[in-house]
C-alpha positions, 0 to 999 in steps of 0.5 A: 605486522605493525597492526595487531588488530588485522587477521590476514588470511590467504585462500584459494577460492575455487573455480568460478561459481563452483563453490556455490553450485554444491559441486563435489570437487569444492566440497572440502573448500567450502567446508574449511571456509565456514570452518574459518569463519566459526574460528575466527572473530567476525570482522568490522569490515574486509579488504580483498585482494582478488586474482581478477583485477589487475590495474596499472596502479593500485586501484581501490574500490570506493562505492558504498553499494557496490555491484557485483560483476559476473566474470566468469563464462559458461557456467548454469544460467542460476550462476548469473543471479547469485547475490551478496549484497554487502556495503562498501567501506569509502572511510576504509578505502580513503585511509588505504589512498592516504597510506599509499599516497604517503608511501609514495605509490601512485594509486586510485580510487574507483567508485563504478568497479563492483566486486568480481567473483573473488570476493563474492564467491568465498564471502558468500560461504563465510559469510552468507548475510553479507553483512560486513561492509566490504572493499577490493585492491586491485593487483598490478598489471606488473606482476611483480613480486616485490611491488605486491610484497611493498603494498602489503607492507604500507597497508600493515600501517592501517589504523581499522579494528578488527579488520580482516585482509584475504588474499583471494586467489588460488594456490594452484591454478594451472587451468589446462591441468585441471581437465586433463587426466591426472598422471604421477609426473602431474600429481608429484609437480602439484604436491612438491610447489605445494611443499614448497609453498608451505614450506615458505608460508609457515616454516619458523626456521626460515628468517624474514630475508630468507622468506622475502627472497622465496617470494620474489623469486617463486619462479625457481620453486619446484615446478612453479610455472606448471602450477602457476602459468601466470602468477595472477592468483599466486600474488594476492599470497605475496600482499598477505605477506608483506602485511604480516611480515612472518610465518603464517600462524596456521595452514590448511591443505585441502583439494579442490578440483581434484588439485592439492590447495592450500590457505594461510592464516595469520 
């Protein structure tokens, strides 16, 4: 990682509202994400990497006051009128532009996209006066593995004190697994991806090449499509990383719904 300012940090931010509803199956995320935000300097401003937005370039929320977006279905009517009403960052998203348009990625800016439940969940729990300004970068439609590591990458060039980057996602997210009745066979493909992952995340006896390798091909870990169906909310850890380029510097294991989890600091 060229920016030393920067703390990156990985986490999985539950099932929709859930975390903010006093839900027992998110108690142990909710606990970890205010512990994180004791530990850590408050930041000047953060740049979310969401599992709920996908576009066919890099996009960049612009707005100084952005809206947030509901978007999630069949939750307690109290779900819909959540509020984190942080600013926006334009100057940020402005040098995130300049740092993708240099590297040769088209991208784009957008000025009406409010922030999705991604953001708003988990900063909400770390941060409840919602008063550090705020941005998104989309995912790509792509889902490609070695597009997401380059994005990250490019942003480890940006000149921002104190900035923190999450990568908000879920290190499990298979959606039918969750409400199925769990069985050894289901538990052992949770806890041997999640092995997996922490292995690849943390280990100071995998070198770089090695570590890109793991990344671009997390198809091939055990039981990966089972834990990941669709890689969605596995991407914003691939963006983490190629901002960092390293091991993590720690890493948290936790359940949530029931589900081994983890987060990764760096």
């Amino acid at each position: 990682m060229n920016n030393k300012k920067s703390r990156v940090l990985f986490l999985s931010h539950g099932g929709g509202p859930l975390p903010l509803l006093g839900d027992e199956g998110h108690s142990d995320m909710v606990k970890n994400l205010k512990f994180l935000a004791s530990k850590l300097e408050k930041p000047s401003a953060i740049l979310v990497i969401s599992a709920h937005w996908e576009e066919r370039i890099p996009t960049i929320t612009s707005s100084a006051n952005p809206s947030l977006i509901y978007d999630y279905y069949g939750f307690p009517e109290e779900s819909y009128s959540i509020q984190y009403p942080c600013h926006g960052e334009p100057l940020l998203a402005k040098k995130i532009e300049e740092l993708l348009n240099k590297a040769g990625i088209k991208n784009q800016l957008d000025k009406q996209r409010g922030f999705d439940h991604g953001l708003f969940v988990p900063l909400k729990i770390m941060y409840p006066k919602a008063d550090i300004p705020c941005i998104q970068l989309s995912l790509l439609k792509s889902l490609n593995p070695t597009e997401h590591i380059k994005i990250g990458s490019v942003l480890s060039d940006i000149e921002y004190d104190n900035l923190l980057i999450i990568g908000s996602g879920f290190s499990f997210h298979n959606m039918r697994a969750f409400f199925e009745k769990e069985t050894i066979k289901s538990r052992t493909m949770n806890e041997e991806f999640e092995q997996w992952l922490i292995e690849t995340c943390s280990s100071s006896d995998i070198n770089e090449a090695e570590r890109v390798s793991r990344f671009e091909n997390w198809e091939n870990a055990p039981y990966a499509r089972y834990c990941h169906p669709r890689e969605e909310h596995l991407l914003p850890l691939h963006v983490c990383y190629g901002f960092t380029q390293s091991a993590c510097t720690e890493y948290f294991e936790l359940k949530i719904l029931n589900k081994k989890s983890s987060l990764y600091l760096w």
